[in-house]
Every structure is written in C-alpha cells, then in structure tokens.
C-alpha positions, 0 to 999 in steps of 0.5 A, a space after each residue: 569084480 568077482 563079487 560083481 559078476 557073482 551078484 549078476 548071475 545070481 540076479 540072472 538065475 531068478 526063480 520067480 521069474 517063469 521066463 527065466 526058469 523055462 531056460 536051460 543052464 546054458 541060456 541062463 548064464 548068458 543073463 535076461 537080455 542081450 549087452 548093450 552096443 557101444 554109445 548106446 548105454 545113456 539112459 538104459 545102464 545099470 548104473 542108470 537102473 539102480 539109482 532109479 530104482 534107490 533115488 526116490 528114498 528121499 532123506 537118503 544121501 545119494 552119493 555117485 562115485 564117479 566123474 560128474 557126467 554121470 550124477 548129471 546124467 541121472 539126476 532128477 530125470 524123473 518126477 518122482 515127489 517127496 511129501 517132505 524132505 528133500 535130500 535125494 534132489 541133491 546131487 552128490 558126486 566124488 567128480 572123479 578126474 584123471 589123477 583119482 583114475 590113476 591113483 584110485 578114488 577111494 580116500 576122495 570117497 571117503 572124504 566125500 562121504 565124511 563131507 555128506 555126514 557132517 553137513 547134511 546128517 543123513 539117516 544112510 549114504 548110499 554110494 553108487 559105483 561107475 564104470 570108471 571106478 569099477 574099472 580103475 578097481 575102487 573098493 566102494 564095499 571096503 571104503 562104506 564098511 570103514 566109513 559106516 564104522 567111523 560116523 556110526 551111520 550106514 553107508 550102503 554100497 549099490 555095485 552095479 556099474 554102468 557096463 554090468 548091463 541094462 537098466 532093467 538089471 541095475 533095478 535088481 542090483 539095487 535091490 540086492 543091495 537093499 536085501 543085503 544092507 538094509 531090510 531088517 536092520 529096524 522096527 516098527 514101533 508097532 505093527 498092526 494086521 493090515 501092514 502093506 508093503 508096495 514094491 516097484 512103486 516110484 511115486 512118479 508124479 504123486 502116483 502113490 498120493 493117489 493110491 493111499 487113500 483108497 488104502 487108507 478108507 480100506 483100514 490098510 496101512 502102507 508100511 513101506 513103499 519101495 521106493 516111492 517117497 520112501 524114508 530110510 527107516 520104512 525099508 529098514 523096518 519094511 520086513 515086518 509086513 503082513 503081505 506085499 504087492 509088485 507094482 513093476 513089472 518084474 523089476 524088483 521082483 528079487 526083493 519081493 521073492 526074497 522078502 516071501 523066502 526070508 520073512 514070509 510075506 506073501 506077495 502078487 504083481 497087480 497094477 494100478 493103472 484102469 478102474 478094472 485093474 485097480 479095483 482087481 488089485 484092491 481084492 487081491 490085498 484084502 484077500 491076502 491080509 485076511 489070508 495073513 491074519 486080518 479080519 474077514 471084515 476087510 473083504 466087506 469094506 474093499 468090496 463096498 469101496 468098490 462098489 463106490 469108487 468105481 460108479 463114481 470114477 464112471 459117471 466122471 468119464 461118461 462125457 468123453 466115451 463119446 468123444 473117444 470112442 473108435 479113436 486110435 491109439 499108438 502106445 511106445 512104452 514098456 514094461 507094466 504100462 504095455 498092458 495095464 494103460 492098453 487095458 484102462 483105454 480100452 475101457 473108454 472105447 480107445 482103439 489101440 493099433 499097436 504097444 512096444 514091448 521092448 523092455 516087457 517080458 514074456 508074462 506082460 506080453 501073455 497079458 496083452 495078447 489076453 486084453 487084446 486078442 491074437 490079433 495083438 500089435 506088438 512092437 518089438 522096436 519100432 524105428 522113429 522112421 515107422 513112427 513117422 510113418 504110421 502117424 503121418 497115413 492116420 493109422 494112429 489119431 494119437 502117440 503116448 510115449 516118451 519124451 524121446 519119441 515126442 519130436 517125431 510125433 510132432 513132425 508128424 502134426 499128430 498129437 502127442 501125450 507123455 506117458 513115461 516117467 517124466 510126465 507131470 500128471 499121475 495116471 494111478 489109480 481112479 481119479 488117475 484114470 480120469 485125469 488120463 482121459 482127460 489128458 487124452 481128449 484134451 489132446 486131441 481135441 487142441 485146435 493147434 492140430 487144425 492150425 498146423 496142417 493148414 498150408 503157410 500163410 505164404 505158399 
C-alpha cells in the first residue's frame, strides 16, 4: 500500500502538466481532482481507467483479481477493434469470495495466471488489482515476479485499485505500469527515419484504420500505437521511435513525457478529429521527423496529401453545408472531444450552444475558448434535469453524448447521437469527419422526430 501511494503522488506531481506545475507544494499533494463520493466509482475509478487504458492491447491476457463484478463491469465496454487476434475480449477474472478475503487470494492468482498460460499461451498476462484485493493485502507485484519467474513469460502487474481515485488517474497508472515492466523490454527487427509512436489512441470503433493510411501515403511507419490494436511486442519495442504524437488529452501524458526523458523521443498533443485539425497534426509529424533525421522531402509529400485530402473531404460535405448551417448543437463529453468535435462542427456551419468540460483540463479549456470566443458555454456539469430542460425549449436542435445521457434526450424528443466510446462509427480523420456529418444530418433530419411530437392518435 506504501508503493501504491508513492506511485500516485509521483503521477500527481506530473511536470508536463502546466496546471499541475502552477500549484503550490501543498495543492499538489492533494492530487489532480477531488475523491470520489461513495456509489459514485462504477465507470469512473481507477481500477476502471487503467484496464481502459491497457485493454485494447489484444493478444495480451488481461487478468482482473478480484470478485467478478469488476471484470463484468469493464469488460467490452468499449468498441475498441482488433485487426486479428482476439484475446483481450476474453475475460479473466480469480472471481474472488469470502474465503480468498479472508485467507488472501494470492495462490488463486497464481493458479489463475498458471491456467491462462497453459491454454492460451499469451505473449504477457497483465493482472489488475481491485479494491478488495488491495485492501485484503494481496501482493499482485510479488505473485507476477514468481510467476513470470516459473513460466518464462512476463507478467506485468497494473496497481491501480479502484478506490486510488478516478478514472483519469487509472490511465496513468497504467501507463506507469508500461513504463516500469514493458517499454524497452524488445527490438525491432529494424527501425527506419519515419518510425511513429501514436499515444492515447484506443482505436475506438477503427478510429486508428482511418488515420493509417494517411500515414501510410505520407511514408510514416506507425511503429506503435498505445494502445489502440496494439501487439505486445510493439510497446515493448515502442522506445525505438523517431517522434511521437498524444492523442488524448493528457491521459498518458506520463508516458510520452518519459518516453522524451528516457529515449529522447520528442512528442506534441494533436488530434484527429476536423479536416483542420487533422491536416495541423499531419504537419506537425512530418515537421518533427524531419527535425529527428528523416528527409526534408516528407514536408513536400504531407503538404501535397494536404492539399488533396482536404478538396476532396470538402466537395463530399459541400451537400450538407446547407442543410446544417445555424443548427444547434449541445456537446455532453469531455477531455479532447470537448474541443477538437467543437472545432470540426463548427466547420460545417453547426452552432454549438454549450460543450462539458467535466473531465477536461485547463489546456482543453484554453482551446475551446480559443475556437469559440469568450462567449464560450462550458458546462462544468450539467444535471439531466438542465439537459432536459435546454432540449425541451429547442435551444438545442440536437445532443451528442453518451449513452448515459441518451434517455433524457429521448424524453425530450430531440435527436440524439452517440459521440462517446461505445459509438459504432469512427469519427477520425477526413473520411471520419464525413461519416460524422452524415451521422448528424441523418439524425436530424429522421422523420420519427415529426412523428413523435404529434399528439396520440387517442387524446
């Protein structure tokens, strides 16, 4: 438990975070945000952060020891797509019970782990520890060394129980535990100038297949995204590459910034959500390779790609400039779609009457009022009850959000479109941008709106 709350105040004393260094000694201490109330952690603790964080590695074994509510809790919660194999859908659990809380679960770990091995032969086995464990006083990190030890496979332990803190912390407490048991464990079999690590980028819904091959007309080689449809061996080796880009916000922002401290790979946070945004983040890799030692052609190439991916990603929204312009928007979401979706709507004439910034920080903040103005709506947290409210007197024509919010919406009769992690459509890229306006018009414009604000057939 020592170690543990040694690892969170080192992960709270993050200096790449700007918020974080403006905070005197004192403040800092006390961590990023406030603890969580109890009944209030399903969804949002770290336990929760971390395996969303590590999960979408996909031949990894993931292996949550604790009672069972917790694997079903986070298991596939996202859409998170794998271009193969497909282990990290399975779920591993020690399913805990009152005996193992009362004489410990270590050997039922290790039983577990031994199980996994022998019939899935995994490249690595990551454990997740839970509250109960953590309080009962399991030693994850002492069963994985014996274990790794035994099967000649790593076995990575991930610290970060659920009462640690929110969700947000979890994320870097996963990647500490990346940090600490697997970047720079592995080589490529050979590196090249335009080696690329993508950082924060979960591949929801294919996101990542969308990006790659602009990448891959540029001559960029994605050595390692982490984690989206990741392979073990990619973050092992993931230390050898020439520059890096944080998608995320600044949920893995501890492991770019040590990633520049260790092996000297610079890194910038970009996005890919907008045709602006996304030719900006383009730039920005080919300005930092060529800075690393690739040739000065690649600013040509990125430029020229530009140049035609973004007259042809206009001409497709040409047709729904029209039909979207003045439209209101309400945007219930947070972290780097608070500002990067404000700013690729705003480019289809889409009016945003107010964005959450609950789980923002201060430089997404800094960002939206930059694309919005001073004038800019922030909702520090709306309750479903102003929801409601703003939907039901049309100062909104529609909400993207999450599926949590999705029925207030729908009492509402106002149309609805998912824009968190368990959405089914990529927003990424150009060709996500399209697919997001049309997602939009077509929700919008369905005729069961009309239908369902026309009184019964029997009043």
């Amino acid at each position: 438990m020592t170690a543990l709350k040694a690892r969170i105040q080192e992960v709270f004393d993050e200096p790449a975070c700007d918020k974080n260094q403006g905070k005197s000694e004192k403040e800092r201490k006390k961590g990023c945000t406030k603890q969580l109330a109890p009944g209030a952690a399903a969804g949002g603790c770290a336990f929760d952060g971390a395996k969303i964080a590590l999960q979408p590695i996909v031949d990894v074994a993931h292996l949550v020891h604790g009672p069972i509510a917790c694997e079903g809790n986070s298991w596939d919660n996202r859409h998170a797509l794998s271009s193969g194999v497909q282990t990290y859908r399975t779920g591993f659990t020690t399913d805990i019970g009152e005996l193992d809380v009362i004489y410990g679960g270590e050997k039922r770990l290790y039983k577990a782990i031994r199980e996994i091995i022998e019939k899935y032969d995994p490249p690595a086995v990551f454990v997740y520890q839970t509250c109960v464990t953590a309080l009962v006083g399991d030693d994850i990190e002492a069963v994985c060394k014996a274990a790794s030890a035994k099967f000649g496979k790593p076995v990575i332990p991930v610290n970060a129980p659920g009462f640690a803190g929110i969700k947000n912390l979890g994320n870097k407490l996963g990647g500490e535990a990346l940090l600490d048991y697997v970047i720079g464990t592995a080589e490529p079999e050979f590196t090249t100038p335009y080696d690329l690590n993508i950082i924060g980028e979960y591949n929801l819904s294919g996101e990542l297949w969308q990006v790659k091959p602009l990448l891959d007309a540029m001559g960029v080689r994605i050595l390692a995204c982490i984690s989206g449809d990741a392979r073990y061996q990619e973050v092992a080796y993931s230390h050898r590459a020439k520059a890096a880009m944080m998608v995320c916000s600044k949920a893995m922002i501890n492991i770019a910034r040590k990633m520049e401290e260790r092996y000297q790979i610079p890194f910038f946070e970009g996005s890919f959500y907008g045709i602006a945004d996304v030719s900006d983040s383009l730039r920005e890799i080919a300005r930092l390779l060529v800075q690393q030692g690739a040739p000065d052609d690649l600013i040509g190439r990125t430029e020229a790609l530009i140049a035609v991916e973004e007259a042809r990603a206009w001409a497709r929204l040409e047709p729904y400039k029209a039909r979207l312009a003045g439209k209101r928007v309400l945007l219930i979401t947070g972290g780097v779609k608070s500002w990067s979706v404000v700013a690729a709507l705003q480019e289809v004439g889409i009016e945003i009457v107010g964005t959450s910034v609950k789980k923002s920080t201060r430089e997404d903040k800094d960002r939206i009022k930059e694309i919005m103005g001073d004038e800019a709506h922030m909702i520090d947290d709306m309750t479903p009850r102003e929801m409601y409210a703003m939907l039901k007197e049309a100062r909104a024509d529609i909400m993207l959000s999450g599926g949590r919010s999705q029925f207030v919406a729908l009492k509402a009769k106002m149309p609805w479109l998912d824009i968190n992690q368990e959405r089914h459509h990529g927003y990424a890229g150009y060709e996500g941008m399209i697919k997001l306006v049309e997602e939009i018009d077509k929700t919008l414009y369905n005729p069961v709106w009309q239908q369902v604000r026309l009184p019964a057939p029997w009043e």
